[in-house]
N, C-alpha and C positions, 0 to 999 in steps of 0.2 A: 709851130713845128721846128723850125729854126732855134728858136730860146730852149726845147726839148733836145734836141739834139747836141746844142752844146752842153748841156746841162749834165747829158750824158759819157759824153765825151770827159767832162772836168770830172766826176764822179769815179767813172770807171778805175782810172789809176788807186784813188782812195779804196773801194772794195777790192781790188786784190789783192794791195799791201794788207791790210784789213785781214783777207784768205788767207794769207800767206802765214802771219801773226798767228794767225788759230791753228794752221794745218801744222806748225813747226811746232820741233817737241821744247817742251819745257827746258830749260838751261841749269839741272840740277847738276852742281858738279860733284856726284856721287860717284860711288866706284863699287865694286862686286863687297858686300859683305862673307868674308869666310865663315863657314857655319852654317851662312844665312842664304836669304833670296840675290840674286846675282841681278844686274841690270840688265833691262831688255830679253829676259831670262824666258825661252819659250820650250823647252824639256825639262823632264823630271831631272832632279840631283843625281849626278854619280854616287853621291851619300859619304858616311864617313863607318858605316857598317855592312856588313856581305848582306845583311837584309833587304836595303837598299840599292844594292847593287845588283841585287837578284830582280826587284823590282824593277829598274831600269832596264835590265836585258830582256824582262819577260815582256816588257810595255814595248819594245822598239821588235822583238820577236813576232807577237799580236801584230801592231800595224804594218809589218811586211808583210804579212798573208794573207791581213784585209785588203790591203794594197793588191796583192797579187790576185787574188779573186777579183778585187774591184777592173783592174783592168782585164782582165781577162772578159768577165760576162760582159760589160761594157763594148768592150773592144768587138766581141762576136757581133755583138747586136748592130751596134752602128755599120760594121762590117756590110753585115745582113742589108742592113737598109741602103747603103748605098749601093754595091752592087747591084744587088737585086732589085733596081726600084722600078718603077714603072717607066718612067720616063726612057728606061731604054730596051723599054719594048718585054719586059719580063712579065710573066704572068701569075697568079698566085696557085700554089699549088694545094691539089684538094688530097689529104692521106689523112688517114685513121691514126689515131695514137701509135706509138711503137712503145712494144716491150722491153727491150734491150734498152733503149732509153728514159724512160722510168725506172727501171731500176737504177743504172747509170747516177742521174741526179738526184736518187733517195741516197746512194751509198757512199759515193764520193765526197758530199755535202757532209754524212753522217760519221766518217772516218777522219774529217777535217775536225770537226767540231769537238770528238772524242780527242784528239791528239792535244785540242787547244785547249780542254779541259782536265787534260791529265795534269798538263805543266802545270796550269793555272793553280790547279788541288796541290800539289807538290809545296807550291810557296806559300798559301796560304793557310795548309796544314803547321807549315814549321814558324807561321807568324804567330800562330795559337799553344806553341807549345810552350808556357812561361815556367816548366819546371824545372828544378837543381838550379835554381836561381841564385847567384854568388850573393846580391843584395836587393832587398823587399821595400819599394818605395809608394806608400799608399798618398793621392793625387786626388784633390777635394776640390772642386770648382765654384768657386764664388763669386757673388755681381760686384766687382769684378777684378778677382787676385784670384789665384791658383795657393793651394796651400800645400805642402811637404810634412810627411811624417814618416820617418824612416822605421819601419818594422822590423826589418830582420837582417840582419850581417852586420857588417863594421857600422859605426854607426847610431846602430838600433838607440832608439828614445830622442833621437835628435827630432824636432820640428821647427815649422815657422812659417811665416805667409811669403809670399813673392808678389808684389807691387809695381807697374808702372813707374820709372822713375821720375822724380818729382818736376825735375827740371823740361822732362818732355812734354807732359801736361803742361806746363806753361808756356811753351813753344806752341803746343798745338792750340790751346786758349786762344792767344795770340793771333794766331793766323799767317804768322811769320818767321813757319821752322827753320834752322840753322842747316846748313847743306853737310849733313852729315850720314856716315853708311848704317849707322841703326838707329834711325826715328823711328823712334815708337814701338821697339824692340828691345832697349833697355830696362830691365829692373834691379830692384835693389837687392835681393837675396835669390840667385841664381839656384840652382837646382845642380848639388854638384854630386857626382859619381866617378867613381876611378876606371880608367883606361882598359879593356880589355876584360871586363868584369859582366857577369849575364844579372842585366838590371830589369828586376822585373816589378813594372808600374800597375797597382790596382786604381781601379778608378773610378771617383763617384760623384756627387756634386751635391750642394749643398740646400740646392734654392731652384733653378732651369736647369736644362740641359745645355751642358758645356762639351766642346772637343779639342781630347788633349796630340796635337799634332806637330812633330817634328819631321820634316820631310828627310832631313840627311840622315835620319835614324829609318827611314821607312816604316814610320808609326804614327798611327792614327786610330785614338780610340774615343767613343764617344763616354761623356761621365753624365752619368742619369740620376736626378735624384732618388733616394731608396734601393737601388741597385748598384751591388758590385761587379766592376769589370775590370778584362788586365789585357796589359801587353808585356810584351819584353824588348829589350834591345843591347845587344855590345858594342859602344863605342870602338871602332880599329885604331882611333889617333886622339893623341891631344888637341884640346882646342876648345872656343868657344862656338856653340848652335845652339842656333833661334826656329822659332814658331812663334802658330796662332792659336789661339780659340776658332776652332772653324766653322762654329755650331752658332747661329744669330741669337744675343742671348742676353739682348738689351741696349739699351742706348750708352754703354759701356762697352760696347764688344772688342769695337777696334782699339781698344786700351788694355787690353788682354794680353801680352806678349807670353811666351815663353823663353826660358834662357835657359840650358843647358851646359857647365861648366866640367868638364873631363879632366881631369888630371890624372898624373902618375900616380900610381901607388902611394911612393912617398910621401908625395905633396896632400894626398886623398887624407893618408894618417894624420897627414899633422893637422888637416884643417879641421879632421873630425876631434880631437883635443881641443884644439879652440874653441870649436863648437859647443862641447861637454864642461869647457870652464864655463862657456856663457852662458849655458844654461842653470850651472851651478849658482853664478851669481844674482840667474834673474828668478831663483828659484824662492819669490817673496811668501812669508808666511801669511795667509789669510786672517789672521788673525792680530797680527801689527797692526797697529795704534797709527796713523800717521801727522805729520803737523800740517797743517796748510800750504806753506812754502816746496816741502818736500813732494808733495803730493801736485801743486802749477807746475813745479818744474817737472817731474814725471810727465805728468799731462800735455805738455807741448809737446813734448817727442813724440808721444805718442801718437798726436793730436796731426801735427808735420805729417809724420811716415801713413796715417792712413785716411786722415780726414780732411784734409785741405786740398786736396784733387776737386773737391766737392763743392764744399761748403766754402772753401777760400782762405787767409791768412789771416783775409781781416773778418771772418765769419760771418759776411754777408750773404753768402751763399749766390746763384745765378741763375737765370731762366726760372725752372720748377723745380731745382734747388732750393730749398727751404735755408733760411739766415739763421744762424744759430745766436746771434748778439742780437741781443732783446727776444728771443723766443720762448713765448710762455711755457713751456712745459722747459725750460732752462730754469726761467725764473721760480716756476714752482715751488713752494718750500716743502712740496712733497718729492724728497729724491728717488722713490720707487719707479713716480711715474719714465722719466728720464732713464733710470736702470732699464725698465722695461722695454723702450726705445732699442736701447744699442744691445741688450740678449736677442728683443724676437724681431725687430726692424718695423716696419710698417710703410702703410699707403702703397700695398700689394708692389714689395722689395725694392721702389725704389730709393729708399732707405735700408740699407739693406740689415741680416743680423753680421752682430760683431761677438757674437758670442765662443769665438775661436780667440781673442785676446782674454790673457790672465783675470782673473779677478783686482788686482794690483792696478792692469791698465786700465780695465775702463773706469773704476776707482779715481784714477788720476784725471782722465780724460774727461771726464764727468766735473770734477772740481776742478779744472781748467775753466770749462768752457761756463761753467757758474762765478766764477770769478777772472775772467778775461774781457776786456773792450767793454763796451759798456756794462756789463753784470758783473756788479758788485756788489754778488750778495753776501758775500764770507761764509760760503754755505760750503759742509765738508764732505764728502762721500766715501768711506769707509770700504775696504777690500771685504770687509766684512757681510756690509750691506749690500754687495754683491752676490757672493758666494750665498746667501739666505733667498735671495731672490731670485737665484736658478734652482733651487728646492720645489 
């Protein structure tokens, strides 16, 4: 008993330092992201749109009157019970229903709930109205990027994917993020719209159900495969805002960011010009001839910006990642089978389709990964033998 007791005694001290280690918060030395989610953040965003901002007034308006009933019935009841309890001699009284009070608690209840559903209808009417839209941005959800094609205003014919940026997957890989205020909210090609402009997002998905959510915009819409859906939103200010995918939508999800980039006017013109060059220049003929060199090197970039989150650098791929270095249908000398791989994806998406890159990239990305790390086949894949294979 004695040996137990000290035993205890010596122990003790190590389990609460122990408690104490677990109960204390992590040591991230982050700070509020603007745009984004804020630290320790337990209310909706004031927003950076009156959509938002109409959200927040209605949501803190609701919980004052749940509030306000909540104590009130509450408050009667306990009321009731203590006073009236038995112990001081009170006795239970015997009456028949009353009239006046049936009505009372049909109508009162029913004039509350009417008043909460007016406002309610009010905002959520004008969250559905996405018409006289200044600019039309149709929102494609895939496992797992967000893709951009701009339909109608400034802009129009512009596209492109939006990607995880690469450096954060390798943080997260790792296990060992850098204390920074957007892990895991960075990507590469931001979703940019100008200042002050009624931006209206159609929205679909390409593979599951994905949702496309920015809270400081007060939007949230879900994207359905085969079905078109829309929201809208006006940014009030410049700035950069972040989202999620809020829809669970594979063992990719939390790699899903959204980025939102607002600019001025000015700044919206010119970047949609750079845009219109880029596009000019990556505007490849399907029917170019390519050399092998020109075509590795194509292929890495590509290969970088959407394959190596996955499959890795050194294309070993991880877990139930499949290795792309030494993988027979790589090594194949049939390049269809492989084409067919990155159009329609396979092993029910977690490979997913890539058939939103050019004929050109996966051409390239295709004769990379045939001629990279161990495969050395000198085997060529043609923009051509693409473009035939989605026929």
């Amino acid at each position: 008993m004695k040996t137990m007791n000290a035993l205890r005694r010596h122990l003790a001290p190590v389990g609460l330092a122990a408690f104490a280690a677990l109960a204390a918060p992590a040591a991230w030395a982050v700070n509020d992201l603007p745009g984004g989610p804020s630290v320790r953040q337990m209310d909706l965003p004031v927003g950076a749109s009156k959509m938002s901002e109409n959200l927040h007034q209605l949501h803190w308006i609701m919980m004052i009157i749940c509030t306000v009933i909540f104590l009130g019935v509450f408050g009667v009841m306990f009321y009731s019970i203590i006073k009236h309890r038995k112990s001081k001699g009170h006795k239970p009284a015997n009456f028949h229903e009353s009239i006046t009070v049936e009505i009372a608690w049909t109508i009162v209840p029913f004039i509350i709930v009417i008043a909460m559903g007016a406002m309610a209808t009010k905002t959520v009417v004008a969250q559905k109205d996405t018409t006289n839209a200044d600019l039309t941005v149709k929102v494609t959800g895939y496992q797992w990027k967000w893709g951009y094609d701009y339909l109608k205003g400034e802009g129009e014919g512009i596209g492109f994917l939006s990607t995880l940026d690469t450096s954060h997957r390798v943080m997260s890989d790792s296990g060992k993020p850098a204390d920074i205020d957007d892990y895991l909210l960075k990507v590469d090609n931001p979703l940019v719209v100008p200042v002050g402009k009624k931006v209206r997002l159609i929205t679909t998905a390409d593979d599951v159900i994905h949702s496309f959510t920015v809270p400081q915009f007060g939007i949230k819409q879900d994207a359905i495969p085969g079905f078109v859906r829309d929201t809208w939103f006006r940014a009030e200010v410049v700035g950069d805002f972040h989202g999620q995918c809020v829809e669970l939508c594979g063992k990719e999800h939390a790699y899903m960011p959204i980025h939102v980039k607002v600019l001025s006017q000015e700044d919206y013109s010119a970047w949609v010009a750079g845009e219109k060059k880029k596009l000019a220049a990556k505007a490849d003929d399907p029917a170019k001839v390519w050399s092998l060199p020109d075509l590795v090197a194509r292929g890495e970039k590509v290969y970088a910006a959407n394959c190596q989150a996955c499959h890795q650098a050194n294309g070993k791929g991880a877990g139930p990642i499949k290795a792309v270095d030494g993988a027979p249908v790589v090594l194949d000398a049939d390049k269809t089978k492989q084409i067919a791989v990155l159009l329609n994806g396979q092993n029910n998406g977690a490979m997913p389709s890539w058939k939103a890159l050019s004929d050109t990239e996966i051409a390239a990305v295709i004769t990379y990964t045939k001629n990279n790390w161990s495969n050395k086949t000198g085997q060529i894949v043609q923009p051509a033998d693409v473009l035939a294979a989605r026929k």
